[in-house]
N, C-alpha and C positions, 0 to 999 in steps of 0.2 A: 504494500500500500504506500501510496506517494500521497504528499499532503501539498499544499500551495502555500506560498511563504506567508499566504496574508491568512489569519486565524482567530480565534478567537479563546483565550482562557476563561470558563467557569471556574469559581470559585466558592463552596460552600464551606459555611463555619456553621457547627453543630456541638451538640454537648455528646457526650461519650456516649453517657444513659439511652439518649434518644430512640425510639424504636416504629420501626412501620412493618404491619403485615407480621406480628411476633419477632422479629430481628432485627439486631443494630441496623440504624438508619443509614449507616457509612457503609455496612454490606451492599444494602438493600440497595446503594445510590449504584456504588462499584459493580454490581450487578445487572442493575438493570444500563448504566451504559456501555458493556462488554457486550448486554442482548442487542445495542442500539445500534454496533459498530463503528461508536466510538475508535478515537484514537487511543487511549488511554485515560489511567484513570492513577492518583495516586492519592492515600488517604498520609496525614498527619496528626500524632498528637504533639498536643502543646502541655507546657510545664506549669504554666500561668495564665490566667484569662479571665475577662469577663463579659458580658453581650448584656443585654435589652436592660436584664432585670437588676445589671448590678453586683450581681452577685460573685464574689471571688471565686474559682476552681484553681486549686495548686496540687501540686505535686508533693508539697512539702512534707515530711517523713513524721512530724507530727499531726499534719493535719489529712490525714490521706483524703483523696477524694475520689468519688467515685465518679464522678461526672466530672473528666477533664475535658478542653476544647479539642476539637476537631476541626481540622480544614482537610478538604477534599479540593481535589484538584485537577478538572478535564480539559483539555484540549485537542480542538480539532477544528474544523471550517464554522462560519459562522452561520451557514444553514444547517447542518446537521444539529449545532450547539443549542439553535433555535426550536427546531423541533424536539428535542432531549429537555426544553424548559416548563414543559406542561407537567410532565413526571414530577418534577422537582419540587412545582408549585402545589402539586396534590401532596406530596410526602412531607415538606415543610412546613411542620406549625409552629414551632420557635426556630429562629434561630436565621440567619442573612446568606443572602445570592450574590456575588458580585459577577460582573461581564467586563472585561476588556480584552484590548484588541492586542493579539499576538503575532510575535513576529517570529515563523517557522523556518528555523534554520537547518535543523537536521531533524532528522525520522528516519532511524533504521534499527530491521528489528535482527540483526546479523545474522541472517539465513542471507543463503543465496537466494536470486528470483530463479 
């Protein structure tokens, strides 16, 4: 698969806990855009965070928590991306989308063609 330099990055921040359809939400996303044909898809956790409500999530070895941030992270063309944003919109109920425009320099998945 060959991509076009001009692209687009998704960008979802989510809490750990999160869940759709009985399972982490960060599966469920990673999931469903491998079903979409996506380009890829990479999840992260964060050590420290907080979104809408405020609320602290750390790492810290006294205060465990069970709900760290998440950012998820797709990229591919900016119609594929578009169509892949209705899924998102139904699976998200806390938590932020961000879109901007990527600049694709390489994509190779080291097989030969």
């Amino acid at each position: 698969m060959t991509l076009p330099e001009d692209g687009q990055l998704l960008r979802i921040f989510i809490g750990e806990s999160d869940k759709f359809e009985k399972q982490p939400l960060y599966e469920w996303i990673v999931k469903k855009a491998r079903e979409s044909g996506l380009a890829g898809a990479t999840v992260f956790r964060g050590l420290l965070g907080y979104g809408a409500s405020s609320r602290l999530h750390t790492a810290k070895l006294l205060r465990l928590s069970a709900d760290l941030p998440i950012v998820i992270e797709i990229v591919d063309t900016d119609d594929k991306i578009e169509k892949f944003m209705p899924l998102i919109d139904e699976a998200l109920k806390n938590g932020l989308a961000t879109l901007e425009k990527a600049r694709i320099r390489i994509y190779r998945s080291g097989k030969s063609d």
